[in-house]
C-alpha positions in Angstrom: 129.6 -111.5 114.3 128.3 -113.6 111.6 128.1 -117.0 113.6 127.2 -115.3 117.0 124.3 -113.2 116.0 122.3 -116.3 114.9 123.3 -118.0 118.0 122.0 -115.5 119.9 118.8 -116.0 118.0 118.8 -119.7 118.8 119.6 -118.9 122.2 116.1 -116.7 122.2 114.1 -119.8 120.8 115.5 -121.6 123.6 114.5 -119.8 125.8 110.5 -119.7 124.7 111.0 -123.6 125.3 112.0 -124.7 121.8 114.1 -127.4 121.2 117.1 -126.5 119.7 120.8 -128.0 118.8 123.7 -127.0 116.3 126.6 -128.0 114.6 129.8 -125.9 114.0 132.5 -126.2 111.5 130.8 -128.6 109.3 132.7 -130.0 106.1 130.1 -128.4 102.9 130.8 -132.4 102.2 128.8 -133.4 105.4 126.3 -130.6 105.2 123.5 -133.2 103.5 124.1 -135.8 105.7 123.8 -134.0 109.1 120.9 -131.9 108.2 119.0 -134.9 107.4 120.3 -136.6 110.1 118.4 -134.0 112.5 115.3 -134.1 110.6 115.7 -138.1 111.3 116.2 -137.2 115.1 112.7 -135.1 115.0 114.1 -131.7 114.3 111.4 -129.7 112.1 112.9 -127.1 111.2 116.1 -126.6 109.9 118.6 -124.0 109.6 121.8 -123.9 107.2 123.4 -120.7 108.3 125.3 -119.6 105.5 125.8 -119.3 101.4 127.3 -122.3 100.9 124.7 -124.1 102.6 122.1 -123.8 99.4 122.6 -127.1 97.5 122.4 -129.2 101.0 119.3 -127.8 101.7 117.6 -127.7 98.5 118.7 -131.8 98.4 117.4 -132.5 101.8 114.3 -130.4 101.9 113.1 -132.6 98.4 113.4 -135.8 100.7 111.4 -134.3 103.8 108.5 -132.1 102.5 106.9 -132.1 106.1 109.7 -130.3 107.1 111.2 -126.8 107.0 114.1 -125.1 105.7 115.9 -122.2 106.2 118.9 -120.6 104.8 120.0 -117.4 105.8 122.6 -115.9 103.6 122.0 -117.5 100.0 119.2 -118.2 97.5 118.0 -121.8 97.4 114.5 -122.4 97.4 111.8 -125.0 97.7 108.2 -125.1 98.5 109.8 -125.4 102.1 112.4 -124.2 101.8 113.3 -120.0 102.3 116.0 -118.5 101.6 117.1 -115.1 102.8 119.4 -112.8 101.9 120.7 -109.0 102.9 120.1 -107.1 100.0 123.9 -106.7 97.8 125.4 -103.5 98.4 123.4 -101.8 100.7 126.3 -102.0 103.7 128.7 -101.2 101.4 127.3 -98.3 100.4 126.4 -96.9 103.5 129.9 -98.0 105.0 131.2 -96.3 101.7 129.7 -93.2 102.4 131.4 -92.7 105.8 134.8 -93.9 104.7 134.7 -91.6 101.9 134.6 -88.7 104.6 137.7 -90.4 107.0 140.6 -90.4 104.8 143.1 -88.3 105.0 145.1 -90.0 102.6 142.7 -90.4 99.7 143.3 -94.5 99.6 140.5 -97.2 101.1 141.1 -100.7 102.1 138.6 -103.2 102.1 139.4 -106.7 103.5 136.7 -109.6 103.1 137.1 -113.4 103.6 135.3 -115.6 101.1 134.7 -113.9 97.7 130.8 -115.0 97.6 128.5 -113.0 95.2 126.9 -111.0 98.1 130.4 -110.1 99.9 131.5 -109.1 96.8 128.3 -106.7 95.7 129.2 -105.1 99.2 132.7 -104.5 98.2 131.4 -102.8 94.7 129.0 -100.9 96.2 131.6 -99.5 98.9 133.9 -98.1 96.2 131.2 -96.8 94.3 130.0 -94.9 97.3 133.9 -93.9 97.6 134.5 -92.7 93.7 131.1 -91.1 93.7 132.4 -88.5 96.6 136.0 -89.2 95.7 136.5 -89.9 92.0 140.5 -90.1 92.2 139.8 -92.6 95.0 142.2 -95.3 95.4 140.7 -98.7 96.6 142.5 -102.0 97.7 140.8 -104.8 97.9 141.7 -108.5 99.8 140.2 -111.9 100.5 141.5 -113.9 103.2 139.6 -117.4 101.4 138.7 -117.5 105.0 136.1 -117.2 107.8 138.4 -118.0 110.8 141.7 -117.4 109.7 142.2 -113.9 111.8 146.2 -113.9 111.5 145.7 -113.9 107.3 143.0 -111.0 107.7 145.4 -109.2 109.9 148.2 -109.7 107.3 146.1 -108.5 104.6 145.3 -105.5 106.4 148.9 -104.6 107.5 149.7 -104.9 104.0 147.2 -102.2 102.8 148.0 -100.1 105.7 151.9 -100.8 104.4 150.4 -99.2 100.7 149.3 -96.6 102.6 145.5 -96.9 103.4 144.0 -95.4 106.7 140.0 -96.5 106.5 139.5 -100.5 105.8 135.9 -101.7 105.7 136.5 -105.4 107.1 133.6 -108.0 106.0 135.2 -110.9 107.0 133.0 -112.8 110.3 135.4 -113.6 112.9 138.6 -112.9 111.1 137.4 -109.1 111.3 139.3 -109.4 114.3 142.6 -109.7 112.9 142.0 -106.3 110.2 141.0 -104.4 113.9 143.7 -105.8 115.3 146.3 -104.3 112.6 144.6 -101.1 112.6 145.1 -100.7 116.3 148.6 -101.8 115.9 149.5 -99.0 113.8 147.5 -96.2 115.2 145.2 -93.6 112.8 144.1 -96.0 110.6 140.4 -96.8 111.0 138.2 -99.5 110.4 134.4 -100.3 109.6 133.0 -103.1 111.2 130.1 -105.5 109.9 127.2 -108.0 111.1 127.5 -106.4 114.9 129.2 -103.0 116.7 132.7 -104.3 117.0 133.7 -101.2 118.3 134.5 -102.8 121.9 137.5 -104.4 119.7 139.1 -101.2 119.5 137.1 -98.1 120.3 139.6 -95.6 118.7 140.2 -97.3 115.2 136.1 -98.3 114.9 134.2 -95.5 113.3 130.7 -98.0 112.8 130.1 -101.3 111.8 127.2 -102.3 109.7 125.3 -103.7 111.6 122.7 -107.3 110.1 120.0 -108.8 112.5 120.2 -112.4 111.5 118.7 -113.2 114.9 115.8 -111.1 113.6 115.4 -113.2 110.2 115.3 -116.4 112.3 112.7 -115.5 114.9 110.7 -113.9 112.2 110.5 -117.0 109.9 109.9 -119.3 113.0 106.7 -117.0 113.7 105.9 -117.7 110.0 106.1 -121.3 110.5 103.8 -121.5 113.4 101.5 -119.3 111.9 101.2 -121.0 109.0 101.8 -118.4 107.1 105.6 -119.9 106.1 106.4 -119.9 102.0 109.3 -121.1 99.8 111.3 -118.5 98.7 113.7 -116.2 98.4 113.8 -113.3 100.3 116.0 -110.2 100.4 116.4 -108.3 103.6 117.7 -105.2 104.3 117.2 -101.6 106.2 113.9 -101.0 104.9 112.6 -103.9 106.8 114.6 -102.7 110.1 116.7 -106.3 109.6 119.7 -104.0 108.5 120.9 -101.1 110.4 124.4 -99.5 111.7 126.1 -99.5 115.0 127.1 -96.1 117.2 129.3 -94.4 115.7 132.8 -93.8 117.2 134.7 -90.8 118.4 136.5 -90.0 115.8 133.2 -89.3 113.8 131.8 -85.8 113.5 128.9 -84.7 113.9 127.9 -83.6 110.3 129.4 -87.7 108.6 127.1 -88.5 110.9 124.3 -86.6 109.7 125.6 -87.8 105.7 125.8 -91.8 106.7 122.1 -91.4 108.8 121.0 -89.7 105.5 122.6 -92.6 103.1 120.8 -94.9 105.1 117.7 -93.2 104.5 118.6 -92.9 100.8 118.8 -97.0 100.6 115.5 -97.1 102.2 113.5 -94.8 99.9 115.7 -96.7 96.8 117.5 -94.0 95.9 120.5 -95.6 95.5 121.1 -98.1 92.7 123.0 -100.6 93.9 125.0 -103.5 92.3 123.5 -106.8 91.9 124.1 -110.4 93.0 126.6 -111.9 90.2 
């Protein structure tokens, strides 16, 4: 979901005419050297999709101040360089809120890959949501240590289904797959999705996913840029600013969760909700 979105978001600057190329699966240890190496080939902006992304960036964007930097997912900054980030906890929460009102067992799963600060305010404010409703709540928590790795997130999640968990909220990019994959496997257990409706995956185990329109954040900053309007920065995003949101929900979702999760969504807008920070 992660990876794809901002494609797509590429894809959509291609097709106004832009100029566009990317690299996948690059080392953190070669991140310095191949975003300078497109500003070299006449790239002017650049994008390091990701958290771990930051200290290449800040580097490079020092060397080239005629250029422009973007990093969507983490918090360097520069006087050209923004940095964006979904505000921590607000998908957890609202995925929270809706698992809290799915289990019939009283016990949660959540299975994430990389433990980075703003994965890990999701998982926090998840169980909150869950012991606010549920205070006896039982919550198991995983991380794969992986983006990719869909066979480790699908072990993870037959192992909390093994404990006995039936709703897992799976924040884990592509190895999401492997958590849905597990739940469909078994039957009854249930799973929130997150960055895009991954319901198509298994439409009777998918209740939602959260849903995070990085295509969104990186049309909007290129409008900035032309504009001139572009700043340094960092930025958090979220549903208030319509670059957060949640899927469809499933069948197995009635009519009145509905109604709850649509209202905790509202609730995150108005900043009702205090949410955990970025640690």
């Amino acid at each position: 979901g992660w990876n794809l979105t901002a494609y797509e978001g590429l894809l959509a600057l291609k097709a106004e005419w832009y100029d566009v190329a990317n690299s996948e699966n690059v080392a953190q240890a070669d991140q310095a050297s191949i975003i300078e190496n497109y500003v070299n080939q006449g790239f002017t902006v650049i994008v390091g999709h990701g958290f771990e992304y930051g200290d290449a960036l800040a580097a490079v964007a020092q060397k080239f101040p005629d250029a422009h930097f973007i990093q969507i997912g983490g918090i360097a900054t520069a006087d050209n360089l923004a940095s964006y980030v979904f505000k921590p906890g607000e998908g957890g929460y609202v995925a929270g809120v809706l698992a809290s009102k799915l289990s019939k067992a009283n016990k949660w799963g959540f299975v994430g890959a990389v433990e980075i600060p703003t994965i890990k305010a999701d998982q926090e404010a998840y169980e909150m949501a869950l012991k606010q409703a549920q205070p006896d709540a039982s919550v198991v928590a995983a991380y794969t240590g992986s983006w990719v790795d869909i066979p480790k997130a699908k072990e993870a999640a037959l192992a909390q289904i093994s404990a006995g968990v039936d709703v897992i909220l799976a924040n884990g990019d592509n190895a999401n797959v492997g958590a849905i994959q597990a739940a469909k496997e078994k039957g009854g257990v249930i799973v929130i999705g997150w960055t895009r409706d991954q319901s198509h995956l298994a439409p009777d185990n998918v209740a939602m996913s959260i849903v995070q329109h990085v295509d969104v954040i990186l049309k909007n900053a290129i409008a900035d840029i032309e504009a001139g309007t572009f700043k340094g920065g960092n930025y958090t995003v979220g549903f208030a600013e319509g670059i957060s949101g949640i899927s469809p929900f499933g069948p197995m979702v009635s009519a009145d969760v509905q109604a709850a999760v649509n209202q905790a969504v509202e609730d995150v807008k108005a900043g009702k909700v205090t949410l955990p920070e970025i640690k």
